[in-house]
Phi, psi and omega in degrees: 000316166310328198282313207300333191275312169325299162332305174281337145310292174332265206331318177288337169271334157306295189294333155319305171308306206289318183294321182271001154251341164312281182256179169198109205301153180193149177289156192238166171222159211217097170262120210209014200274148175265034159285320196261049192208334165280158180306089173083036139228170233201139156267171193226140176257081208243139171221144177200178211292328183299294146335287177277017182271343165228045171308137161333174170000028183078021180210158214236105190245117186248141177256155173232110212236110157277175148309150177323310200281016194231145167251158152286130141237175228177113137210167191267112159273335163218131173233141154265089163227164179322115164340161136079022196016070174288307219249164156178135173261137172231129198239146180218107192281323185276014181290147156252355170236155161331133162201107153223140192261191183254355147312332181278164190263123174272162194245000173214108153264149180196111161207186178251138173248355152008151147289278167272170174266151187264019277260359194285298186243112188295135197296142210277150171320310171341274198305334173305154181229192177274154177318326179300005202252144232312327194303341158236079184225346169315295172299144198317159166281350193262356168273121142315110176254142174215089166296104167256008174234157168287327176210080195307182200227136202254139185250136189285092186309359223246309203226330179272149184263152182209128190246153148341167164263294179246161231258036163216125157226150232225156144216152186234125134302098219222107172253168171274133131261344163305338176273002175274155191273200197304184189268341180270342196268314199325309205286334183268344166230096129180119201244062158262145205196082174248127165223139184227164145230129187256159162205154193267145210199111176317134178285325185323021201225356151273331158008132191257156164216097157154134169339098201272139189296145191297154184038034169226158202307296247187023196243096162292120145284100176252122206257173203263119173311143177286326207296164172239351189270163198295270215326327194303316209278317186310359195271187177250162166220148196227178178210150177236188162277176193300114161098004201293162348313332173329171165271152188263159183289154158287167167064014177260181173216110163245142171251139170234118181242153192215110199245098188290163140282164182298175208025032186239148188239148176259104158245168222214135162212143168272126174256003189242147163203117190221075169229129192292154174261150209249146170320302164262078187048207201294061192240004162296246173240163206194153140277150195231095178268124174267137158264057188203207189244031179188140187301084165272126196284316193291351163255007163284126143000268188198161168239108200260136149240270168238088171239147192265148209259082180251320178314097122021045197278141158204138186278161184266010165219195182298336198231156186210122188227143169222147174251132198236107191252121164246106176257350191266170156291355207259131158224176194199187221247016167065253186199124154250129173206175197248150184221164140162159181302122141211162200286136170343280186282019173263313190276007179275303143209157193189124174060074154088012176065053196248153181269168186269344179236013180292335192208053180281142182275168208330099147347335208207037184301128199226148195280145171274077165325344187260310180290331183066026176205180171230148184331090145298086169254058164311115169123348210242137148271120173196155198236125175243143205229114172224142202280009181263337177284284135288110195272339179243169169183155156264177159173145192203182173347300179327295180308344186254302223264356185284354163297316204273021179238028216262145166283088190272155175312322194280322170230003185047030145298149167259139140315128196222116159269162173250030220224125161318149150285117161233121209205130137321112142272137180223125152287107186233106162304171165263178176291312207242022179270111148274167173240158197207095181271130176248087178327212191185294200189153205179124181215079192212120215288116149304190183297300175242177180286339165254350206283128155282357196277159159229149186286157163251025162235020178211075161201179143252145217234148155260157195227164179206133210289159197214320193195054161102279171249013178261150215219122156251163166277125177242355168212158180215139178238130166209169200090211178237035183265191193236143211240129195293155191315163167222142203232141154287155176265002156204257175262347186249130187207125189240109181240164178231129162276120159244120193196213182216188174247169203317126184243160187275127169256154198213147190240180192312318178279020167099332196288149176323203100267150166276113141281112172143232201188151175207124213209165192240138166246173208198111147273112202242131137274006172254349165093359172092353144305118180260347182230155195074209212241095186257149190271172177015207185278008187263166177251102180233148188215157176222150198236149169216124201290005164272007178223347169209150160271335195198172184151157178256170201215145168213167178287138185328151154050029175283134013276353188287190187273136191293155170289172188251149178077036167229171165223121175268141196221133174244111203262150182215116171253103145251196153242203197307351167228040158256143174233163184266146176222127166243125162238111138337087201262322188235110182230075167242091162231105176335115125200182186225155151094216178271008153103357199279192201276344171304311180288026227331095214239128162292129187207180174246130176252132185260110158220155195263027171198195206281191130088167187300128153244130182309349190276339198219132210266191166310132177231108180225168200104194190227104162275146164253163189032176159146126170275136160264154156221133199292158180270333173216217184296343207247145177196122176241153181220137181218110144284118181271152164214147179253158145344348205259272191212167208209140187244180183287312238048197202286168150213146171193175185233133164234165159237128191259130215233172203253158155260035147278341197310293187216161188253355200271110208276100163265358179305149185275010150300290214264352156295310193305334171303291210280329165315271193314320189303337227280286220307304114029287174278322165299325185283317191307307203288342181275328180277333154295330182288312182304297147007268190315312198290330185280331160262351148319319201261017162290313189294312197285000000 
């Protein structure tokens, strides 16, 4: 009887034992508003120090909880946290219960490993190191850390979504508090600030639609509609990777086979494609397309990662298999993409000898995270590109004309329509986001062979919105030139091709000529400045001589034409027995004259402190060559620009020089200054010389 009351003492104290390494209480919060299930809006998370001064164990767990039938999204708008990562976020997409042990594994840390604290922005991924590195070891011994991943992966609070598996995601927030200063003191020195917005997400709309193979991960089967008539077959239907949006496991392998009836062909587009790339191309994790109905090596297709997702596939029979191998360690948030059948005489002709992709709907159809629904523009060709999906991609011609260029098997005709082309691209930012277009390549014939004039029924047009979705042209590109970058003036950027399709052209040596365009898009915060240090989102940049001695520097969106309506302030810190010298190699900023607001002229301001300096006046126009030079450490170049019109703007090298180095004033303030004295001095001495000649002839 004894042994048994003893048997039973143990057992309740082991399981005591085993529940206080398993978990570790911490207070918790439970988000849940369904407000965040409506259309372009968002619920909010907020913890801040005043919260979290009397958290359980240093530590703040918040939960975000949907319906079964819902996924999470998740970012971070503002993070505050300590140096020396006193503060660190553990973030976890995959739960299936409230649940977190001290076993689970997060799939996102985030903290500053900083010197000082920063409280303007959260330090960018970039600066971040892996969790294993020594410096936090650093942190009190009265903190628990329980690293469950070897090498988490640290996140850009500002911009990546980060999504669920399942309809819970969790974060736990973990402080020293011992390291804090006193309890009356706590809330003003200790700058912890988390604010997130979440949003709830269908799962249908992830869905594979087509049939997972018995005992198996992750291996589908896709079947051809029975239905025969064109709406049944145009329509799309799609499929993804494991968990997407989510990030997919390591270490799987799946097959998607796509099984047509005779006389059918399988097409296949991606629009999403996020699998990391390998030092040597695809040798990570990868897509594989066969053009057959088993993985056959001899029939691949293409091999896919990170690629952007414009291309085209159509098998050249009924069946298609792509394989999707993740073997590294590394994942990432995978592929989505679309299919469906069509029939010979579906792709040949249909209603009136009309082609099936001359005026096929959005082509490029993307699900809207915001609507929770996906985008229908039946009847219209348009592609539309959003920057919660992608921040870069290409897209160019290629994606309108590969239909019309299919070889069918069966008679070796080739096919053509004759019906114009017209088609919408639309570009959708974030709020503190531009879009920004880069050519690739570009060939679309003009009036003449040297003529800047373009047909309007052969170019590509930039559009600018006038009234919600009604759109007029406000610029057209054509010819065989590479066309200079292009920046929205806000968060939306709309272009249109109109044109027709290819007919084959040959150049003296037999080669093909190219038509159309291939162009690369950017959602930037930067304004399209690739160099110093920008503070937030303005565009503001600081060059600082402890981090560069020399270097170039340009106007947004150079060589293209600058936004309109903005102000840039480019700040140069040297030190104390340093000055700045900026040379101008490229100056085109639209005004004319003395540059003033009458005129209405964009122009650039020189000062040697934050504020106007009187030595040097306004500069605009289009100049050649010229130097500034600073009087002491500090120099600011400032652009202004208006609504009226707009030029490529600057280039320039600034260097920062010692001030023994040379004494010698090249600034263009202080030649046009030694200019006038010179000019000045020359007129005192011709009238003297007159003088002097009126009274030799006087004396005779």
């Amino acid at each position: 009887m004894k042994f048994e009351i003893y048997l039973t003492k143990l057992i309740l104290l082991l399981s005591q034992v085993k529940a206080s390494n398993l978990y570790l209480e911490c207070s918790c919060l439970y988000a849940q508003d369904r407000n965040s299930t409506a259309a372009q809006t968002s619920s909010e998370v907020v913890l801040n120090a005043s919260m979290a001064r009397h958290a359980k164990n240093g530590c703040y767990l918040i939960f975000i909880v949907g319906t079964k039938e819902e996924i999470v999204t998740f970012r971070f708008k503002k993070v505050q946290l300590r140096p020396h990562c006193l503060d660190y976020i553990e973030i976890f997409p995959y739960l299936r219960e409230p649940v977190v042990e001290n076993i689970t594994m997060a799939e996102y840390m985030y903290c500053n490993y900083s010197q000082s604290f920063v409280p303007s922005q959260p330090t960018p991924s970039s600066n971040f190191d892996s969790i294993n590195d020594k410096r936090l070891a650093n942190l009190s011994s009265t903190t628990q850390i329980h690293i469950t991943t070897t090498r988490p992966m640290f996140l850009s609070p500002t911009h990546e979504f980060i999504y669920s598996s399942h309809r819970i995601l969790a974060i736990r927030v973990r402080f020293n508090k011992s390291s804090l200063p006193g309890a009356k003191r706590l809330i003003n020195n200790w700058p912890l600030q988390l604010t997130g917005e979440y949003r709830f997400l269908k799962k249908e709309h992830f869905q594979n639609d087509g049939r997972l193979i018995k005992n198996s991960y992750c291996d589908y089967y896709f079947f051809a509609n029975p239905e025969n008539s064109y709406e049944a077959l145009k329509v799309w239907k799609y499929f993804h990777s494991p968990r997407f949006p989510a990030k997919y496991p390591a270490h799987i392998k799946c097959f998607y086979k796509f099984i047509g009836r005779r006389n059918s062909h399988v097409q296949v587009s991606f629009e999403e494609i996020n699998i990391p790339k390998g030092e040597n191309g695809c040798d990570l994790d990868k897509l594989i397309i066969y053009d057959s109905e088993s993985a056959n090596t001899n029939k691949i297709v293409d091999v896919l990662c990170d690629f952007p997702p414009s291309k085209v596939f159509l098998s050249s029979g009924p069946d298609l298999v792509i394989e999707f191998n993740a073997s590294s360690n590394t994942t990432a948030k995978g592929f989505r993409g679309k299919f469906r059948f069509l029939h010979n005489e579906v792709l040949i002709f249909i209603d009136t000898q009309r082609y099936v992709n001359a005026t096929e709907s959005n082509q490029n159809r993307i699900p809207d995270y915001e609507n929770e629904k996906i985008r229908n523009t039946q009847g219209d060709c348009k592609f539309m590109y959003d920057s919660n999906l992608n921040k870069t991609g290409i897209f160019d011609t290629n994606q309108l004309f590969t239909i019309q260029h299919i070889r069918l098997a069966e008679n070796n005709i080739l096919f053509r329509a004759v019906e114009p082309i017209e088609c919408t691209y639309e570009f959708y930012g974030q709020r503190e986001e531009r879009v920004q277009i880069k050519f690739l390549d570009f060939n679309i014939p003009s009036e003449s062979q040297n003529s800047p004039n373009c047909y309007a029924n052969n170019s590509l047009q930039l559009l600018t919105d006038v009234r919600g979705s009604k759109y007029e042209v406000t610029d057209m590109y054509c010819g065989r030139f590479l066309p200079k970058p292009i920046m929205s003036k806000g968060t939306k950027l709309a272009l249109q091709f109109v044109g027709k399709y290819p007919i084959s052209q040959y150049d003296d040596n037999g080669k093909g000529i190219y038509y159309g365009f291939k162009a690369e898009y950017r959602f930037l915060t930067n304004y399209g400045v690739i160099s110093g240090h920008q503070l937030g989102y303005d565009c503001i940049f600081t060059y600082n001589s402890t981090k560069k001695k020399s270097g170039l520097f340009m106007s947004p969106n150079f060589p293209g034409f600058y936004p309109q309506n903005i102000i840039c302030h480019f700040y140069f810190y040297g030190d104390l027995q340093e000055r700045i010298l900026i040379q101008f190699d490229i100056f085109d900023v639209e005004g004319i004259g003395s540059c003033e607001y009458l005129t209405a002229s964009d122009y650039v301001e020189f000062s040697n402190f934050m504020s106007t300096d009187r030595k040097y006046r306004k500069f605009c126009g289009k100049r050649e060559k010229f130097n500034i030079r600073s009087d002491d450490r500090f120099f600011r170049v400032s652009l202004y620009t208006n609504d009226r019109f707009d030029r490529s703007g600057f280039r320039a090298y600034y260097s920062f020089e010692s001030k023994a180095k040379s004494s010698d004033n090249t600034s263009a303030q202080g030649f046009m200054i030694s200019h006038a004295k010179c000019s000045k001095l020359t007129a005192y001495f011709q009238i003297n010389r007159l003088i002097f000649i009126t009274l030799l002839c006087s004396l005779y």
